[in-house]
C-alpha positions as CSV (number, residue, x, y, z in Angstrom):
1,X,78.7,121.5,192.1
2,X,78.1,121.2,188.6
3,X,79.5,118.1,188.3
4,X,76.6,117.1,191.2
5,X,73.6,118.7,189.5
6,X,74.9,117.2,185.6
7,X,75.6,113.3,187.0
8,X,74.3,110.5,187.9
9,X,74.5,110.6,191.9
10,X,72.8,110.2,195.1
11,X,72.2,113.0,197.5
12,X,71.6,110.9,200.3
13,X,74.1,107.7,199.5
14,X,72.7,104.7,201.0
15,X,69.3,106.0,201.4
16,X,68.8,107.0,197.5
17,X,69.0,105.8,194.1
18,X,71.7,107.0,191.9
19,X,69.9,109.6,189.8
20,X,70.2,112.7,187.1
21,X,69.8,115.2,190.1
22,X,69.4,117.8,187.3
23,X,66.3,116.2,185.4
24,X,65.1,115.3,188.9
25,X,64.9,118.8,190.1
26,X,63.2,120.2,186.8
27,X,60.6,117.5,186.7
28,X,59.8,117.7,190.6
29,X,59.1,121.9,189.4
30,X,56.9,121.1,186.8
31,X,54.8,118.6,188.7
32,X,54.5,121.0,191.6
33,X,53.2,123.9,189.6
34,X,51.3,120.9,188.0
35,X,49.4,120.1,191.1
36,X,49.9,123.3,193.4
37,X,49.5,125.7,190.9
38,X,52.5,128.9,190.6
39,X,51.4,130.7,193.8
40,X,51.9,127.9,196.0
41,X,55.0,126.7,194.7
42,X,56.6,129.6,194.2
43,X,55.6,130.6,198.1
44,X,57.2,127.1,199.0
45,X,60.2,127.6,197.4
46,X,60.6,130.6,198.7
47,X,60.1,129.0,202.1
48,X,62.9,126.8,201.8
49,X,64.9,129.3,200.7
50,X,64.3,131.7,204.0
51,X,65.1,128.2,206.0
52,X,68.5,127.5,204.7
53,X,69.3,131.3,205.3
54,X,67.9,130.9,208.8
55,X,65.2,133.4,208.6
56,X,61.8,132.2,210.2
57,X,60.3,133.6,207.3
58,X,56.8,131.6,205.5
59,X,57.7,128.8,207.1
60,X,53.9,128.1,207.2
61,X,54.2,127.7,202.8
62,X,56.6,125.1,203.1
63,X,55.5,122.3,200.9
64,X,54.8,120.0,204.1
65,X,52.7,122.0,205.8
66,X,50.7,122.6,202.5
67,X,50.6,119.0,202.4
68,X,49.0,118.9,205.7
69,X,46.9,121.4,205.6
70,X,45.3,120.0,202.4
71,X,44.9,116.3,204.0
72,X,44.7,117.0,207.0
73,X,46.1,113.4,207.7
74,X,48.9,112.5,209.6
75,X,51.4,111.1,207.1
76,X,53.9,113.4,207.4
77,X,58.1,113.1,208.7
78,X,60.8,110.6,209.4
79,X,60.5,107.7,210.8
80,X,64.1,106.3,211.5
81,X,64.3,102.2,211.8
82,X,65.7,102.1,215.0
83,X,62.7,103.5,216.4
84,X,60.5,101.1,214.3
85,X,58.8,98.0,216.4
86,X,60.3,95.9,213.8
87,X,61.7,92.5,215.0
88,X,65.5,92.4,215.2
89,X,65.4,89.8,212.3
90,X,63.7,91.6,210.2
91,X,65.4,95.2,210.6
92,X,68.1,94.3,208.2
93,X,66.1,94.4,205.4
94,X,63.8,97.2,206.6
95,X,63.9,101.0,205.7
96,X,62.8,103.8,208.0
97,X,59.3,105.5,206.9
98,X,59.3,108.5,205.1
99,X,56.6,110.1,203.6
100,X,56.4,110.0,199.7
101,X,55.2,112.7,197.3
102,X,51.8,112.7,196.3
103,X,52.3,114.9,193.1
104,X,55.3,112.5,192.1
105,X,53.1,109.8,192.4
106,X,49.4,111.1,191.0
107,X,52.0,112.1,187.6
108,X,53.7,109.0,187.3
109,X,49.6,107.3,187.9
110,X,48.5,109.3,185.2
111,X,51.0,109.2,182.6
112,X,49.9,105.0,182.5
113,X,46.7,106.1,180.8
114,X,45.0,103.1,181.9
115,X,41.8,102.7,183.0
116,X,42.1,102.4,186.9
117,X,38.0,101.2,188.1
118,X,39.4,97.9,186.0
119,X,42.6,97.7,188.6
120,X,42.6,97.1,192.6
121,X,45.8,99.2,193.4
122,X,48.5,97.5,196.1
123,X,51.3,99.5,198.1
124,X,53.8,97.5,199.8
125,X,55.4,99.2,202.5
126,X,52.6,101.5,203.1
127,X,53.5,103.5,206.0
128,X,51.5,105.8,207.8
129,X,49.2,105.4,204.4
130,X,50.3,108.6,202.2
131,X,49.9,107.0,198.8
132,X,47.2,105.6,200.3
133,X,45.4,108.5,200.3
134,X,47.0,109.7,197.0
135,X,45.3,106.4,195.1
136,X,41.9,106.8,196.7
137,X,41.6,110.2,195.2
138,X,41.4,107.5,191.9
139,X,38.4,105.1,191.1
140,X,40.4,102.0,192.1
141,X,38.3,99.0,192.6
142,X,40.1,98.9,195.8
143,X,42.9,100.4,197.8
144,X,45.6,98.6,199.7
145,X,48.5,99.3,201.9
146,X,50.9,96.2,203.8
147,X,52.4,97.4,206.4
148,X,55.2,95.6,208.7
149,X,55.1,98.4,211.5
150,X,52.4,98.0,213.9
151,X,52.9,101.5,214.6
152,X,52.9,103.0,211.2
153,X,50.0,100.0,210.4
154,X,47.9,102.0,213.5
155,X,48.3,105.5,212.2
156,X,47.5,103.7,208.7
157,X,44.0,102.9,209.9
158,X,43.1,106.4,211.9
159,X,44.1,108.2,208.5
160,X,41.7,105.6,206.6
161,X,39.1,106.8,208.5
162,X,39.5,110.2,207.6
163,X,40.3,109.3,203.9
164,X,36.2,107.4,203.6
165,X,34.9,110.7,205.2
166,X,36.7,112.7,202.7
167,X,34.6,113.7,199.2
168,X,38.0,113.4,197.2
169,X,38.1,109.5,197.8
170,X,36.9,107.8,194.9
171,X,38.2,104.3,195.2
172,X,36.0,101.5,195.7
173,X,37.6,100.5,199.1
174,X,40.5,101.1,201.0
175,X,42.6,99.2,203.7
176,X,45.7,98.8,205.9
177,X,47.0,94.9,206.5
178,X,49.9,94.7,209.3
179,X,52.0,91.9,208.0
180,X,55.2,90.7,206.0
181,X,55.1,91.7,202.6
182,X,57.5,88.8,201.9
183,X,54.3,86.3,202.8
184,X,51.1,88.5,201.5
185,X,49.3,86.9,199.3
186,X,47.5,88.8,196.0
187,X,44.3,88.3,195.0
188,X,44.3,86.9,191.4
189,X,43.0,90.2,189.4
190,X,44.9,93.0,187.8
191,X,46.9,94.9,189.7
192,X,48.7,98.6,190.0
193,X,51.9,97.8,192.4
194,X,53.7,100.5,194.2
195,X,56.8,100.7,196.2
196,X,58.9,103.2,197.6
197,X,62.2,101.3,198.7
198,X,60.3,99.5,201.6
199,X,63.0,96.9,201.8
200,X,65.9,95.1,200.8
201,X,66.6,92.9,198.0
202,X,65.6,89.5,199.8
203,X,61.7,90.4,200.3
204,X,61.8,92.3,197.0
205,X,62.2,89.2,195.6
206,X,59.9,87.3,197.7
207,X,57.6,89.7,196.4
208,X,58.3,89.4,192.3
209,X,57.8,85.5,193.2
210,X,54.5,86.1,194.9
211,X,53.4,88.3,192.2
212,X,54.5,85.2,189.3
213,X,52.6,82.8,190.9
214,X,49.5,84.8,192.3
215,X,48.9,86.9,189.4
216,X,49.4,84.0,187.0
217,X,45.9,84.0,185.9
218,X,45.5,87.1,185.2
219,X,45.5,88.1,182.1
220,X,45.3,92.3,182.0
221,X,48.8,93.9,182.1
222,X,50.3,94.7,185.7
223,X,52.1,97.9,186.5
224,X,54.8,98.1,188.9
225,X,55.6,101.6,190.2
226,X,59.2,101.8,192.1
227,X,60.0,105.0,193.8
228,X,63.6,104.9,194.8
229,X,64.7,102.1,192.6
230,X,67.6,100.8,194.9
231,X,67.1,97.7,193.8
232,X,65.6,98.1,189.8
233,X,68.1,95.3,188.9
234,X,66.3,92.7,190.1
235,X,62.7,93.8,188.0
236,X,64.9,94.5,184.9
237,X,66.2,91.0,185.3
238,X,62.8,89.8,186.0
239,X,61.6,87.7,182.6
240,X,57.7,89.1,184.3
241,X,58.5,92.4,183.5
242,X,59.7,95.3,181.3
243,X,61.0,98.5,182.0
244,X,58.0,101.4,180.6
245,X,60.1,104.8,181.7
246,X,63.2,105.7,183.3
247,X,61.1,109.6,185.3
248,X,62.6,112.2,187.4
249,X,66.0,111.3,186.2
250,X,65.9,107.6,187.2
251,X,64.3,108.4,190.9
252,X,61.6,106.2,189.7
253,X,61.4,103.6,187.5
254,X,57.7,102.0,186.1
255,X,57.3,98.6,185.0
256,X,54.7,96.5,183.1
257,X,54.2,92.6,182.6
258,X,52.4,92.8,179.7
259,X,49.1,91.1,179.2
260,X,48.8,87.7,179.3
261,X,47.0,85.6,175.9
């Protein structure tokens, strides 16, 4: 068990990143408390605790359910790949949908210190539009999710709807596109990019090539936030980019091309 918590490792092989489940863990805390404040996380940790010892206690606290009942979108669960109305030809380089944590993401968006009204943030992968929501709380010139899923795409834009009613959303606009991310095409101005292990090396990098040649002109820096960083080799082989921090043990990794003379 020790050897588990101290080591590099995976708790879902396959699925996750190789990772310091240790650091991980501790970070993850002190983000929560962060963002939740003591009550609630303690309550939700306590929630998890009564599950695993089968006792239908607080269930209502778990961190999901807070998640919800703060949103009120429907971004939440698993979404396995087999049930995905992804083509055949495409499924091998697909991942199933899973929600991502806002909290992870709004720390690792604020520890850039940049200023984001200057950026138009990008989410490849975008699901049922979690981090989505997570950015438009941000004054983004605009907000953008790609999407392969139909399905995930159409939940996307029913949660979009809900996310321009909502007070928090400060981002100039925000959208869903149902398409390839392979063959999306950026706009030529600065850019925050975010993934969370949406797909296999090939489009990955289709993507880093489409991000070369469509962000050539522009000269501000680009960030690139992975979550899940199955495939980090091919960015920290990438001559665009260089590797800014290595958070929550290595579960994500942030990258930079810096600005451009």
């Amino acid at each position: 068990m020790l050897r588990f918590v101290f080591t590099k490792t995976a708790r879902y092989p396959g699925l996750e990143v190789e990772h310091n489940q240790f650091r991980r863990s501790l970070r993850t805390l002190l983000v929560n408390i962060k963002y939740r404040g003591f009550r609630r996380t303690l309550l939700g940790l306590l929630a998890i605790a009564c599950a695993k010892a089968h006792l239908p206690l607080l269930q209502d606290h778990r961190f999901s359910r807070q998640n919800m009942r703060e949103s009120g979108l429907d971004t939440d669960g698993i979404v396995e790949l087999d049930v995905l109305d992804i083509p055949d030809k495409m499924k091998s380089s697909a991942q199933r949908y899973e929600a991502a944590s806002e909290y992870e993401f709004r720390h690792i968006l604020e520890r850039l210190n940049i200023e984001n009204s200057s950026y138009h943030f990008l989410d490849y992968g975008s699901g049922k539009g979690a981090i989505l929501a997570a950015a438009a709380k941000y004054p983004f010139l605009s907000v953008t999710g790609v999407e392969l899923s139909e399905q995930l795409h159409q939940t996307a834009l029913q949660n979009i709807e809900d996310m321009k009613r909502d007070v928090r959303t400060q981002c100039g606009s925000i959208a869903s596109v149902q398409g390839d991310a392979a063959s999306y095409t950026l706009p030529p101005v600065p850019h925050v990019i975010y993934i969370f292990n949406a797909f296999g090396p090939d489009i990955l990098q289709s993507v880093l090539d489409h991000i070369a040649i469509d962000l050539a002109d522009v000269h501000e820096p680009i960030y690139f936030l992975y979550n899940n960083p199955m495939h980090h080799e091919l960015l920290e082989m990438s001559p665009e980019f260089d590797k800014l921090s290595n958070a929550f043990g290595g579960k994500w990794m942030v990258f930079a091309r810096p600005g451009q003379v």
